[in-house]
C-alpha positions as a Markdown table, in Angstrom:
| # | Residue | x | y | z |
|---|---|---|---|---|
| 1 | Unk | 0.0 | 0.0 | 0.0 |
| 2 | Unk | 1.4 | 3.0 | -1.1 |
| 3 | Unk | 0.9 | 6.1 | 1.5 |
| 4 | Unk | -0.3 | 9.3 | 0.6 |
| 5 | Unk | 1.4 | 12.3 | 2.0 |
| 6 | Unk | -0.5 | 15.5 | 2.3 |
| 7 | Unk | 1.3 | 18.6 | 3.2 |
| 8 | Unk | -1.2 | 21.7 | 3.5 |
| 9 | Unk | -0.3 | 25.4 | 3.9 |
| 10 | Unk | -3.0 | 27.6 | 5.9 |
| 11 | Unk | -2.9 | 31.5 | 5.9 |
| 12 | Unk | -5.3 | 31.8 | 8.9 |
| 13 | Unk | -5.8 | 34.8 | 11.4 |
| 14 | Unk | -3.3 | 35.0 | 14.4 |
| 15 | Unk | -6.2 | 34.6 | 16.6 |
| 16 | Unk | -7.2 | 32.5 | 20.3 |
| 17 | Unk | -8.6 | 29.3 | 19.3 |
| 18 | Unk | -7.9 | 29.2 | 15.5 |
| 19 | Unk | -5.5 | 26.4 | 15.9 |
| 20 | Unk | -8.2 | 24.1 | 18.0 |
| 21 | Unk | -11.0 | 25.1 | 15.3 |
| 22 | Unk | -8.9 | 23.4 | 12.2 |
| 23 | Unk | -8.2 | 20.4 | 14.5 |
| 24 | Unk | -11.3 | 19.8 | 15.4 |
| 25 | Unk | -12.2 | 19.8 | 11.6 |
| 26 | Unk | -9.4 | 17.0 | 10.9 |
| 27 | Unk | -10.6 | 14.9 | 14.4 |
| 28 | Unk | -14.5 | 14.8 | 13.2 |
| 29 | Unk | -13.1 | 13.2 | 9.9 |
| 30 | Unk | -10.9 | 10.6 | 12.4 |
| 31 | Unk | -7.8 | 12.1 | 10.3 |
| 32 | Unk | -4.8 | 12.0 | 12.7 |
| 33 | Unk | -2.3 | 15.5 | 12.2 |
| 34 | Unk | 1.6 | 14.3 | 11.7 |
| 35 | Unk | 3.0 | 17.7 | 12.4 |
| 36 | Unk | 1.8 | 21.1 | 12.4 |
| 37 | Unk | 4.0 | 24.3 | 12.4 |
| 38 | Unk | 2.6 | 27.9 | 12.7 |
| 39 | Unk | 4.6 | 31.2 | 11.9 |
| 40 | Unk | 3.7 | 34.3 | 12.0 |
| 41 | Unk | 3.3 | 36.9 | 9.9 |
| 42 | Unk | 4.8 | 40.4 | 10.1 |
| 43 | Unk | 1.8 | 42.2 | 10.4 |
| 44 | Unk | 0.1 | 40.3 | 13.6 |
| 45 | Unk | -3.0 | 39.4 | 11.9 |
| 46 | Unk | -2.3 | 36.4 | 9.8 |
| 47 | Unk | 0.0 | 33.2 | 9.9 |
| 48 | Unk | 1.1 | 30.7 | 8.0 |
| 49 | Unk | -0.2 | 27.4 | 9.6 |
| 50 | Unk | 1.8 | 24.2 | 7.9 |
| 51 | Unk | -0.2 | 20.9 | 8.5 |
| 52 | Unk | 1.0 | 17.4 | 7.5 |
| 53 | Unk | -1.6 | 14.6 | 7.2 |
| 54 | Unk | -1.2 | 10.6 | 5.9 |
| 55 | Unk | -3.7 | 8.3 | 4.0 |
| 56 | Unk | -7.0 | 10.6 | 4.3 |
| 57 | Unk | -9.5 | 9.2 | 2.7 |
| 58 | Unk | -12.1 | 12.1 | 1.7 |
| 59 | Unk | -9.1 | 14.7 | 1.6 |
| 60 | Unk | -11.4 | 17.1 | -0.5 |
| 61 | Unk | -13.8 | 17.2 | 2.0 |
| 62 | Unk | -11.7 | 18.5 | 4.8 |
| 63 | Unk | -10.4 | 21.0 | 2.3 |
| 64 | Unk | -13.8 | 22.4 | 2.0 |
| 65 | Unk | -14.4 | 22.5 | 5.7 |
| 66 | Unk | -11.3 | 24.4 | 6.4 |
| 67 | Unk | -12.3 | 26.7 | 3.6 |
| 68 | Unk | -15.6 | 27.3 | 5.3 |
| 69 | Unk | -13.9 | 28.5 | 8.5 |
| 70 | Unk | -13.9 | 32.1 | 9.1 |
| 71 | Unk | -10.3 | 32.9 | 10.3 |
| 72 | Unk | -9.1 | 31.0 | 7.7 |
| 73 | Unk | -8.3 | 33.3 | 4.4 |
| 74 | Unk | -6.5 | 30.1 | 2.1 |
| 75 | Unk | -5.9 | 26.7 | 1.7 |
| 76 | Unk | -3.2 | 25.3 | -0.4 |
| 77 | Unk | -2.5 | 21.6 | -0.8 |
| 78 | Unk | 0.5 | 19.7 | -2.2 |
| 79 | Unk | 0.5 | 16.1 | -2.1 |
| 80 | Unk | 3.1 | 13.1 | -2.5 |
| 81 | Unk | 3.4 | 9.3 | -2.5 |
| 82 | Unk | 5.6 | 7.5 | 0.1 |
């Protein structure tokens, strides 16, 4: 079985609670987070939050949900086989 590497980048708002919000959207889909790696922006609004997932099944559908949030402004994917 080939596994499916899924590396996403996040510009979400530096905000309380952001960070549990996009969790919470991976946990309800049972997706386990590898790593996760937030910096800052220079402006103290926005960061860039790096997330790395395995084997998701319904990966388009948790790209939607994040979409959906509201303190999150863009999603960008890039994925690779192991």
């Amino acid at each position: 079985m080939t596994d499916h590497i899924y590396d996403l980048t996040l510009v979400v708002r530096d905000a309380p609670g952001v960070l549990v919000r996009v969790a919470q959207v991976f946990a309800r889909r049972g997706c386990n987070i590898n790593a996760i790696h937030v910096t800052p922006h220079d402006d103290g609004i926005w960061s860039d939050m790096h997330i790395t997932v395995r084997n998701v099944a319904r990966m388009d559908q948790i790209i939607h949900q994040l979409e959906k949030l509201v303190d999150v402004r863009s999603v960008r994917v890039h994925e690779e086989e192991a």
